[in-house]
C-alpha positions as CSV (number, residue, x, y, z in Angstrom):
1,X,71.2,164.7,77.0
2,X,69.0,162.7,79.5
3,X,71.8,160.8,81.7
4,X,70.8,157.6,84.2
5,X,72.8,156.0,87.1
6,X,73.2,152.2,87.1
7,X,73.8,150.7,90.7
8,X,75.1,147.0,90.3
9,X,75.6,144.6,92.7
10,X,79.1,143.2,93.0
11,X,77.8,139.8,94.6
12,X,75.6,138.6,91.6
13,X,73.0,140.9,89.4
14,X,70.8,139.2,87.4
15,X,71.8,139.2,83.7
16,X,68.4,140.4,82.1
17,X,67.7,142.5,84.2
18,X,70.4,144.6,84.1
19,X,71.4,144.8,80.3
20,X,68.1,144.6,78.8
21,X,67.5,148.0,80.4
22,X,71.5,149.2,80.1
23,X,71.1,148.2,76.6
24,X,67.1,150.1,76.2
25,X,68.2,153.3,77.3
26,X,71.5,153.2,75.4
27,X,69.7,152.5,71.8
28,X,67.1,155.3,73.2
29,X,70.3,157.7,73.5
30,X,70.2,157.8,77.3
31,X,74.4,158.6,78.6
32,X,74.5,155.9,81.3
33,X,77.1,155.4,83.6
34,X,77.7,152.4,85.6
35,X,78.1,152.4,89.6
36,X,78.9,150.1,91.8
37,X,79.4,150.3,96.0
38,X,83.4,149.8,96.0
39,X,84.2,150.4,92.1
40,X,84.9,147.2,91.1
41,X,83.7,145.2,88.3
42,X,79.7,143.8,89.3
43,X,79.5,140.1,88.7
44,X,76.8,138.4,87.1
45,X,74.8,135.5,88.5
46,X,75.7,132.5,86.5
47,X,72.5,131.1,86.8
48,X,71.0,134.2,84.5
49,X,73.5,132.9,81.9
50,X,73.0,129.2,82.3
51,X,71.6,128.4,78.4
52,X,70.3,125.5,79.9
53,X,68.1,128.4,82.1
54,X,67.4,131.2,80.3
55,X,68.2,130.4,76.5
56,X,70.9,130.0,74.4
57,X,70.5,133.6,72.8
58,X,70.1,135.1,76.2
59,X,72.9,134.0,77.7
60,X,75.4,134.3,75.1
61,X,74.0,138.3,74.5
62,X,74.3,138.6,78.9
63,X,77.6,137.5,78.7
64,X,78.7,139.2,75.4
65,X,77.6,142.7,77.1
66,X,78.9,142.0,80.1
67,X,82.3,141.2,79.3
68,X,82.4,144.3,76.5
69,X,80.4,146.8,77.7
70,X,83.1,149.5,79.2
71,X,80.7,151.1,81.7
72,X,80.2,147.6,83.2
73,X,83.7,147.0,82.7
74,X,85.0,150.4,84.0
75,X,82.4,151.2,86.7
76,X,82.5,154.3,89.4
77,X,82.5,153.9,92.8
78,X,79.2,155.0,94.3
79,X,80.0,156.9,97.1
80,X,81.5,159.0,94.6
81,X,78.9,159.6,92.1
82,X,76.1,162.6,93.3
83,X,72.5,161.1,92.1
84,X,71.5,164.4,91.7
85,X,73.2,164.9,88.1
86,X,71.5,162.3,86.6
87,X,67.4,162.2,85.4
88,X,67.0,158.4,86.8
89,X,68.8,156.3,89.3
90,X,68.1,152.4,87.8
91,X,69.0,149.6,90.6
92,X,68.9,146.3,88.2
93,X,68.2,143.0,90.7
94,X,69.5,139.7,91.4
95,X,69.8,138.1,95.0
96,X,73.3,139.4,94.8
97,X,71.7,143.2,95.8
98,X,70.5,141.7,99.3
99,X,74.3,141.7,100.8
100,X,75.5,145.1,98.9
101,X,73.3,147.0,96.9
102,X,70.1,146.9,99.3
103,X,72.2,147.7,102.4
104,X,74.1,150.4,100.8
105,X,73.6,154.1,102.4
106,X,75.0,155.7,99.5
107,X,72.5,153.6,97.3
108,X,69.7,154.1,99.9
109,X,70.5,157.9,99.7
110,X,70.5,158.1,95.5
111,X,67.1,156.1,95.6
112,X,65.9,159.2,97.8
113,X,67.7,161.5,95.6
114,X,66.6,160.2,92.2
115,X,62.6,160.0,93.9
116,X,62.7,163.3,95.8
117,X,63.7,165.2,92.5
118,X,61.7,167.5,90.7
119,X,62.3,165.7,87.6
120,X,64.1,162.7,88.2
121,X,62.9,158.8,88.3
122,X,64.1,155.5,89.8
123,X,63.6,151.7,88.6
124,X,64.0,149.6,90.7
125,X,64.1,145.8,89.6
126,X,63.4,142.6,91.5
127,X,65.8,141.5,94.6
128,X,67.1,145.3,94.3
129,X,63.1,146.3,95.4
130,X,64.3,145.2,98.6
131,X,66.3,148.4,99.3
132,X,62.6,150.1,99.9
133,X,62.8,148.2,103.2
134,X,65.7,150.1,104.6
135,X,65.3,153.5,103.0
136,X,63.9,156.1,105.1
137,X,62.9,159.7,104.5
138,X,64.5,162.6,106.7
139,X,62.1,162.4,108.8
140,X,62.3,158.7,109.7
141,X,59.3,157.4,107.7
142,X,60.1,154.9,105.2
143,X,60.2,155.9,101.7
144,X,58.0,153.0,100.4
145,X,55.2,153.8,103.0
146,X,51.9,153.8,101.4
147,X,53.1,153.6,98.0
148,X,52.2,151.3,95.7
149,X,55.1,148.6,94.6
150,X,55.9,145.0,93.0
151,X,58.7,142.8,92.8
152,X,60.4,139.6,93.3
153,X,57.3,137.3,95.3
154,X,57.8,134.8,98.1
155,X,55.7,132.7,95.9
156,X,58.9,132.4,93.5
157,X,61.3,132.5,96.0
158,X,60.3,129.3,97.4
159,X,61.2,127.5,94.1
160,X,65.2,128.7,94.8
161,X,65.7,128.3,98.3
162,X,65.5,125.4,100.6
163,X,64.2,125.1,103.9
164,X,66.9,126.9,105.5
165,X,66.6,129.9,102.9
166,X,69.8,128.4,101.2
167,X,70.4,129.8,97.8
168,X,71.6,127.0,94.7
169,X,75.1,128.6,95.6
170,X,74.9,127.5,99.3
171,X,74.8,131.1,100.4
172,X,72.1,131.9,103.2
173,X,69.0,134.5,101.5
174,X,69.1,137.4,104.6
175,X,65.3,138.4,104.0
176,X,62.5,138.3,101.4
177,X,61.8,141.0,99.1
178,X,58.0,141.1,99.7
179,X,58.1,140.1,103.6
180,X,60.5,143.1,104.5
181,X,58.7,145.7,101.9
182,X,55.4,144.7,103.3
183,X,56.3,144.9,106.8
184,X,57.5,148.7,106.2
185,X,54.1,149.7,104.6
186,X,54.2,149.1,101.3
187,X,51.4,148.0,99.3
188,X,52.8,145.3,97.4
189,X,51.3,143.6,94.5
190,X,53.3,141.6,92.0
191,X,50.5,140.7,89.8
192,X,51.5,136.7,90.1
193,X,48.7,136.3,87.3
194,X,50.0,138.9,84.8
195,X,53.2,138.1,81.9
196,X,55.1,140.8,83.4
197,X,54.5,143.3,86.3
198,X,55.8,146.8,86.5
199,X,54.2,149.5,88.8
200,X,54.4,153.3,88.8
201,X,54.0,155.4,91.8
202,X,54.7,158.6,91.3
203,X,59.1,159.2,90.6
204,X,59.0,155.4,92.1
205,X,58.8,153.0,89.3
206,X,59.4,149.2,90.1
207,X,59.4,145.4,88.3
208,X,58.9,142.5,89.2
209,X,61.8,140.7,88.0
210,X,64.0,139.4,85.1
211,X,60.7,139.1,82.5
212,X,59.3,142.6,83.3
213,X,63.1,144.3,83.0
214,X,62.4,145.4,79.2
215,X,58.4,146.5,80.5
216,X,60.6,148.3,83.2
217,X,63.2,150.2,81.1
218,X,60.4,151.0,78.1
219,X,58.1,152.5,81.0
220,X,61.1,154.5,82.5
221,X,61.2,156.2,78.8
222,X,58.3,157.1,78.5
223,X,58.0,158.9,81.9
224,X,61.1,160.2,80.8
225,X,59.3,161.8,77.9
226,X,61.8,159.6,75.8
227,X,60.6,157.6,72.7
């Protein structure tokens, strides 16, 4: 059975884009199991289950998963958990992934795990793209050098934080996706034109953010070979 690692943040993931492709991969028969950097339960952002922001429908299916689902419920912890046994490595997104997921050696080493396999593939969603900035090869280089990327744009990020990169939640943003991906080599383009943004670079497969999750997880199955 093909088998995928979900690394969630336990400061705020962003609903979508973490149970749209938790739920994808499920109804596609993937066996998923949910990791997070201590083991304890991720938290969602409440502002991707504010009706108000994201729809009724959304919000209430967000939550409902959440708060049911018992690999969210009953996660790993991720130092724990060997990347290698699974076919993909997905790291869903939210700002919550800049102060644990993205910083995260044990999540920067299953992203070069899950890439550097023979067979295996990693999506990576929207803040979480920001781990490319700190993951380096063996050999020092970093892995997103020269490869071909999208994710969450300074062009939205300046409609959340203020001046003094303050998030809604007072909280103080670290870094921007793009800036820190770019500076490292990547060649970032998040398509600001298109409806939804997801690009493939070899093992490396990467969204923009919360409206190109379900692009994300149905392109993950098909370069899984998975229907």
């Amino acid at each position: 059975m093909t088998s995928a690692l979900f690394i969630v943040s336990e400061h705020g993931y962003w609903g979508e884009e973490c149970i749209e492709p938790l739920t994808t991969l499920t109804d596609a028969g993937v066996d998923i199991t949910v990791a997070t950097p201590t083991g304890d339960v991720p938290v969602v952002d409440e502002r991707s289950v504010d009706p108000d922001a994201v729809g009724e429908e959304l919000a209430e299916h967000v939550v409902e998963v959440h708060e049911t689902d018992e690999r969210l419920q009953n996660p790993e912890r991720l130092a724990a958990v060997d990347a290698r046994e699974y076919d993909a490595v997905v790291f869903p997104g939210g700002h919550g992934t800049a102060w644990d997921v993205n910083q995260d050696r044990h999540a920067r080493q299953a992203l070069l795990q899950a890439v550097a396999g023979d067979e295996s593939k990693a999506l990576v969603v929207c803040h979480a793209v920001g781990i490319l900035a700190f993951t380096r090869e063996a050999d020092g280089s970093y892995l997103v050098d020269g490869r071909d990327v999208t994710g969450f744009p300074n062009e939205w990020e300046e409609d959340i934080v203020d001046d003094a990169d303050l998030l809604p939640d007072g909280r103080k943003l670290p870094y921007w996706v793009e800036d820190e991906v770019k500076a490292v080599g990547g060649n970032w383009d998040a398509e600001l034109d298109s409806e939804t943004s997801v690009t493939v670079d070899g093992d490396l497969i990467t969204a923009r953010g919360p409206g190109s999750s379900a692009a994300g997880a149905q392109t993950l199955l098909d370069e899984l070979d998975l229907e």
